[in-house]
C-alpha positions as CSV (number, residue, x, y, z in Angstrom):
1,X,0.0,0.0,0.0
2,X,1.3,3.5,-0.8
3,X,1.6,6.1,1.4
4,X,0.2,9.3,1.0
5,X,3.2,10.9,0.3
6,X,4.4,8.6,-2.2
7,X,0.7,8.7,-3.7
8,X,1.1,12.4,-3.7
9,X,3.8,12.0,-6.0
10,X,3.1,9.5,-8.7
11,X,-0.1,11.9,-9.1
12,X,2.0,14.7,-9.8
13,X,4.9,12.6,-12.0
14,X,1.5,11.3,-14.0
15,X,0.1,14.6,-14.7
16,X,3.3,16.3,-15.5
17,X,3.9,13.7,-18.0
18,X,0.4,13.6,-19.5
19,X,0.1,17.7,-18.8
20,X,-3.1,18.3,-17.4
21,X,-4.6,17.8,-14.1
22,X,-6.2,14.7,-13.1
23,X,-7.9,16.5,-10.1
24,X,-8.9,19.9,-8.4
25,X,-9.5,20.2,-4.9
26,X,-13.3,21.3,-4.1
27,X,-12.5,22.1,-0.3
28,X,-11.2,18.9,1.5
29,X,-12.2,16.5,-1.4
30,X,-9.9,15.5,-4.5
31,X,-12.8,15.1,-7.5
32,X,-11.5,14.1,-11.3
33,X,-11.4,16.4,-13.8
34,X,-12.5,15.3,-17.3
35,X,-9.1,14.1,-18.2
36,X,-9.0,12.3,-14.9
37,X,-12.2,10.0,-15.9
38,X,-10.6,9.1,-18.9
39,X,-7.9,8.1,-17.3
40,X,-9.8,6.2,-14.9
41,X,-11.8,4.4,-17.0
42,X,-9.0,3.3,-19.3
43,X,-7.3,2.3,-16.3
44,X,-10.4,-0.3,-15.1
45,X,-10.4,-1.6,-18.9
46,X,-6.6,-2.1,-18.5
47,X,-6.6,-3.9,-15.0
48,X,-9.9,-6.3,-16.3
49,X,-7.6,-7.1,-19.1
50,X,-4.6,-7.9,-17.1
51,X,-7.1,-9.9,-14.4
52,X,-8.6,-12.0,-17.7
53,X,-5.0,-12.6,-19.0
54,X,-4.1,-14.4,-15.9
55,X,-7.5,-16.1,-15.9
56,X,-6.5,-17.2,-19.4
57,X,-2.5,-17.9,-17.8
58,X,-3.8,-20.3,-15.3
59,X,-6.0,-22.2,-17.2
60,X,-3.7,-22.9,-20.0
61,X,-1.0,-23.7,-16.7
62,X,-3.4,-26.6,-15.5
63,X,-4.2,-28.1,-19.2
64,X,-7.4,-27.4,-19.5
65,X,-7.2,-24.7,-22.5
66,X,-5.7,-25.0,-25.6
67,X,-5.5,-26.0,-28.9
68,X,-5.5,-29.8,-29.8
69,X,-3.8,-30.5,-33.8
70,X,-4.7,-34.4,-34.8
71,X,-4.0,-35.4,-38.0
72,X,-5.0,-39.5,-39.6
73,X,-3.3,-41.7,-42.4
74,X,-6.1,-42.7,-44.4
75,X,-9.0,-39.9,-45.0
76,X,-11.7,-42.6,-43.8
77,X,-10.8,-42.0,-40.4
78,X,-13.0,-38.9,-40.5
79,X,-16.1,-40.9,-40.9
80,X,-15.9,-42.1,-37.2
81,X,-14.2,-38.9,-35.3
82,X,-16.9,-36.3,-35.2
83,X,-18.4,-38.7,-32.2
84,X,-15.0,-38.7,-30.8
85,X,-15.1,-34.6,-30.9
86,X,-18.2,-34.4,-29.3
87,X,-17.6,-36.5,-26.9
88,X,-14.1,-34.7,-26.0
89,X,-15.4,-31.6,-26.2
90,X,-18.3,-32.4,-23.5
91,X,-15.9,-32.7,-21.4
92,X,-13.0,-30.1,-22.7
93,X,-14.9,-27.2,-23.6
94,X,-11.9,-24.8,-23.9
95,X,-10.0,-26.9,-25.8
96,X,-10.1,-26.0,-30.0
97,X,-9.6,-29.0,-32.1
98,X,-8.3,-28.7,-35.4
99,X,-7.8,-31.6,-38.4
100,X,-4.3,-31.0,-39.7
101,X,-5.0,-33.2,-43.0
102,X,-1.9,-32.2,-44.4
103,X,0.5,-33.4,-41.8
104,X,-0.6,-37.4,-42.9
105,X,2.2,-38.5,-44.3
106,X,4.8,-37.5,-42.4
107,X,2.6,-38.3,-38.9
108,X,5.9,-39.2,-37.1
109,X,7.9,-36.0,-37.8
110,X,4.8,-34.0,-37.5
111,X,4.6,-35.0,-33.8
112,X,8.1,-34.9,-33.1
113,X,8.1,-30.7,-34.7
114,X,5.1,-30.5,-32.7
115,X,3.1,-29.5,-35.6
116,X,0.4,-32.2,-34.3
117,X,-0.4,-33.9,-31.1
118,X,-1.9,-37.0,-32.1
119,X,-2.0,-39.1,-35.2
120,X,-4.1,-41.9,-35.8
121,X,-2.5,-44.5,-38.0
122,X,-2.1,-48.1,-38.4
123,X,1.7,-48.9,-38.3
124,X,3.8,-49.1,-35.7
125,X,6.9,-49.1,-37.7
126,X,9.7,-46.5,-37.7
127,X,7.8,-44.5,-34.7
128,X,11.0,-44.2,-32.3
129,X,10.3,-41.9,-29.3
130,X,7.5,-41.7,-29.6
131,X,3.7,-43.8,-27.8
132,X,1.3,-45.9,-29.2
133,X,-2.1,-46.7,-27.6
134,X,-3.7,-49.3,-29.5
135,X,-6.9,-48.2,-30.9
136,X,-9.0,-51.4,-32.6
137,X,-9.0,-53.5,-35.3
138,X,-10.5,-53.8,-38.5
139,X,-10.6,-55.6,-41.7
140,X,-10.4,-54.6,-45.2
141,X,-12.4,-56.0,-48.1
142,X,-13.4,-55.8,-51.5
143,X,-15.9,-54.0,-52.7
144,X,-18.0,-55.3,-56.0
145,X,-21.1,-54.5,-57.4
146,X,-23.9,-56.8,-56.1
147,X,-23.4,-59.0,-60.0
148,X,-20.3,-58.8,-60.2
149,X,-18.5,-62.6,-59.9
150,X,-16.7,-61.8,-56.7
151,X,-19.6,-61.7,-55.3
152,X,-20.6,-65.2,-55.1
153,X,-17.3,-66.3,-53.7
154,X,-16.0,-66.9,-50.2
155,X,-13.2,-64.6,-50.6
156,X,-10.8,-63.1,-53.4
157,X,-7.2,-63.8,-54.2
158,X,-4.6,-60.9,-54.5
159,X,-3.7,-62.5,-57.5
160,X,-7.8,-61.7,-58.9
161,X,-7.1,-58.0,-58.8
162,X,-5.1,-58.5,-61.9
163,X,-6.6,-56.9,-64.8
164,X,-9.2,-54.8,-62.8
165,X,-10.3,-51.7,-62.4
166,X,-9.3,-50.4,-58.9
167,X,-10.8,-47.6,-57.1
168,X,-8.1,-46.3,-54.5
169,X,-8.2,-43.5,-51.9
170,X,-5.2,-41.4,-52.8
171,X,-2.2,-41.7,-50.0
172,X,-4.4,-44.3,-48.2
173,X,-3.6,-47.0,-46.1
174,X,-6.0,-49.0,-48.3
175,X,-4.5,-48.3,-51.0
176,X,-0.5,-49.7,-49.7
177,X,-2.6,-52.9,-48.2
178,X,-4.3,-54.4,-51.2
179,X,-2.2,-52.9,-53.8
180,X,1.4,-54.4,-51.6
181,X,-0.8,-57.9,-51.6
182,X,-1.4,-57.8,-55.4
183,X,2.1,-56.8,-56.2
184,X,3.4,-59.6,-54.2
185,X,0.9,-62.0,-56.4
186,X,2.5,-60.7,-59.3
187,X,-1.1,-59.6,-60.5
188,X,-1.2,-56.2,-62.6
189,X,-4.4,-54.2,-62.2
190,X,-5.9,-53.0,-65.2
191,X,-6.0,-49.2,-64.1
192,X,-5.8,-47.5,-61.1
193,X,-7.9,-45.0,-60.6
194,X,-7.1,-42.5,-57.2
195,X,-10.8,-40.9,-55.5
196,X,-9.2,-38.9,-52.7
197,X,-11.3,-37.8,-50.1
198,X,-14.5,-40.2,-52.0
199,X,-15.9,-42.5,-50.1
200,X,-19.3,-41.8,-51.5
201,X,-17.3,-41.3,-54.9
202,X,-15.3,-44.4,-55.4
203,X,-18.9,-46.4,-53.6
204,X,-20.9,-44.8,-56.7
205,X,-18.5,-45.8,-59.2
206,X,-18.2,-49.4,-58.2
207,X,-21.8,-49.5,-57.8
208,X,-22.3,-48.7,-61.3
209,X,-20.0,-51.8,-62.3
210,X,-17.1,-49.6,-63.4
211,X,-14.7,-51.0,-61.0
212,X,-13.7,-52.9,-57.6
213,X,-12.5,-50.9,-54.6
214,X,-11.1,-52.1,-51.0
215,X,-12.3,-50.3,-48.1
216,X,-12.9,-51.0,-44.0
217,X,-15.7,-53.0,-43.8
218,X,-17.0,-50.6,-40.9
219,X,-16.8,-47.6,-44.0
220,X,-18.6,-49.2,-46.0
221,X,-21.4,-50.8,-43.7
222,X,-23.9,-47.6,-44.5
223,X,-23.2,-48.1,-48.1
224,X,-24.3,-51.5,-48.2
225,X,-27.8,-50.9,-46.7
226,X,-29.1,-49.0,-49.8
227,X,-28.4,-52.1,-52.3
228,X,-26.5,-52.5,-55.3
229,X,-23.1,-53.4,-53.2
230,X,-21.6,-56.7,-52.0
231,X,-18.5,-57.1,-50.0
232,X,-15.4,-59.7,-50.5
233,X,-13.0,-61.1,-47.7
234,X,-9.5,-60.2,-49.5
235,X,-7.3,-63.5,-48.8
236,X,-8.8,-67.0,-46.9
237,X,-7.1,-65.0,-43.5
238,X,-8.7,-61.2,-44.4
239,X,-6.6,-58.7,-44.4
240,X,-6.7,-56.9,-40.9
241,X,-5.1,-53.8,-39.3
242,X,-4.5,-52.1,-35.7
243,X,-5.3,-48.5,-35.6
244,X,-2.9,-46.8,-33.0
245,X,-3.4,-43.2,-31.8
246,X,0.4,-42.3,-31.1
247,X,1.6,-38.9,-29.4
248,X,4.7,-37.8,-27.9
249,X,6.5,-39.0,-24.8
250,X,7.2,-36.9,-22.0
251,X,4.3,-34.3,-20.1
252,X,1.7,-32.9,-22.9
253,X,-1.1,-30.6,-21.7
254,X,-3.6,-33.1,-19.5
255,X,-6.2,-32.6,-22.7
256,X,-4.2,-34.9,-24.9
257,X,-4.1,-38.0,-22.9
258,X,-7.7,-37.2,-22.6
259,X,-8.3,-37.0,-26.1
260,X,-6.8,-40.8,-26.3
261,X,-9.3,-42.1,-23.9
262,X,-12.2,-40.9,-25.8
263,X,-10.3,-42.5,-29.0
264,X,-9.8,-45.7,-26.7
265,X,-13.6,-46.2,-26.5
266,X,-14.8,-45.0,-30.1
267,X,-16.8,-48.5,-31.8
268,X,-16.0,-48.2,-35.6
269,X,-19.2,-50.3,-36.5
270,X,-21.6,-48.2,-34.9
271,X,-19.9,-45.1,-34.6
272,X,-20.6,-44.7,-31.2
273,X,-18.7,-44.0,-27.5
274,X,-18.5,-46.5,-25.1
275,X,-18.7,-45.3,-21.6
276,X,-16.7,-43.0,-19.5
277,X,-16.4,-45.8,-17.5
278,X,-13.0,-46.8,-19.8
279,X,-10.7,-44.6,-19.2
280,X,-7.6,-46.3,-21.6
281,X,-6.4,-48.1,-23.9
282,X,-3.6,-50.7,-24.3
283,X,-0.1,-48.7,-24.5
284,X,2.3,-51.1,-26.8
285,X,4.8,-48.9,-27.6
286,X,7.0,-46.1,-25.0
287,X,10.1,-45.4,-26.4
288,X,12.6,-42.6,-25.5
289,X,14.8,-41.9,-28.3
């Protein structure tokens, strides 16, 4: 607390710098002058400023503000995280998410220059220092029209896929599966034809008996219903993947581990979240490079 001395002074130091008076004396009592309201009221708008600032400080000190970047391998992912977002943000309000598509295929440098801080992908392979939670699993299949010959079989060979016309999602993780498994056959497809982003593209197309595609069979689940579609095992086995959410090691803002629970309990088929009774997943992978 300042004296009134010391008070005194700073008064005079202020106006002498500003050059007006801030006061005049009306017998015993001090009242503002016009200057000295202004000054006063940009005074209160500076301090409520400076009090919201550290409002603002504080939260972001204890994780519970901020701004979450997640970025996925394959473009299907989106189909099943807007449940996921709402279900974060229920319980993270403050917290912005944003989709940083274009940080997909590098996700492992991308978290390590902090330019994300999750990916969702489905390798675990050249990931050093970095942690996986495993996510799920899932199988991809072919897609035919519902005449096509696949249809009536059990499954399809890699080696079928030679000669055909194959729908692909550009950069895809669907597309590296089926297309590695019919390279290893030695099987050639007759044309390749990239959809990015189309789900609801590449579905029409093969619908229509212009092609095949190979897809999650949770993706194309809602397709199926309308007609027109049928869907193929690829291989005797199938051809299966684990999804992984991976982030950095070391302390991250509370709000991502958070985010990894609610990925923990997302269900592919219905597009759903399971309970807030599971809190987490299965970590596989913590390594400190």
């Amino acid at each position: 607390m300042l004296s009134q001395p010391a008070l005194s002074h700073q008064l005079r130091d202020v106006e002498n710098r500003l050059g007006s008076a801030r006061f005049e004396r009306r017998g015993r009592s001090l009242v503002l002058t016009e200057a000295g309201a202004r000054v006063l009221d940009s005074a209160r708008g500076v301090l409520a400023e400076v009090q919201r600032t550290e409002s603002d400080l504080a939260v972001l000190a204890a994780g519970r503000s901020g701004t979450l970047r997640v970025t996925a391998e394959c473009y299907t992912t989106y189909h099943w995280l807007p449940p996921v977002l709402s279900a974060f943000r229920a319980g993270w309000p403050l917290v912005d998410v944003e989709i940083a598509a274009g940080a997909a295929e590098r996700p492992g440098a991308a978290l390590r220059e902090r330019a994300v801080d999750v990916a969702l992908l489905t390798t675990n392979d050249s990931l050093d220092a970095l942690r996986l939670v495993e996510l799920f699993e899932d199988e991809v299949v072919a897609v035919v029209a519902e005449g096509h010959p696949w249809a009536a079989q059990p499954w399809v060979e890699a080696a079928d896929f030679d000669g055909a016309h194959l729908f692909v999602w550009h950069d895809c993780i669907e597309r590296d599966c089926v297309l590695g498994l019919v390279a290893e056959a030695g099987a050639v497809p007759g044309r390749v034809t990239p959809v990015p982003l189309s789900t609801e593209g590449a579905v029409g197309m093969v619908r229509a008996g212009l092609g095949v595609t190979a897809m999650a069979r949770w993706a194309v689940a809602p397709y199926l219903e309308r007609g027109g579609l049928a869907t193929v095992p690829v291989t005797e086995s199938g051809v299966r993947r684990r999804w992984y959410a991976a982030t950095r090691t070391g302390a991250e803002p509370a709000y991502v581990q958070a985010f990894v629970d609610v990925l923990t309990r997302i269900d592919v088929a219905t597009g759903a979240v399971r309970g807030e009774a599971v809190r987490s997943g299965t970590e596989v992978q913590a390594v400190v490079g």
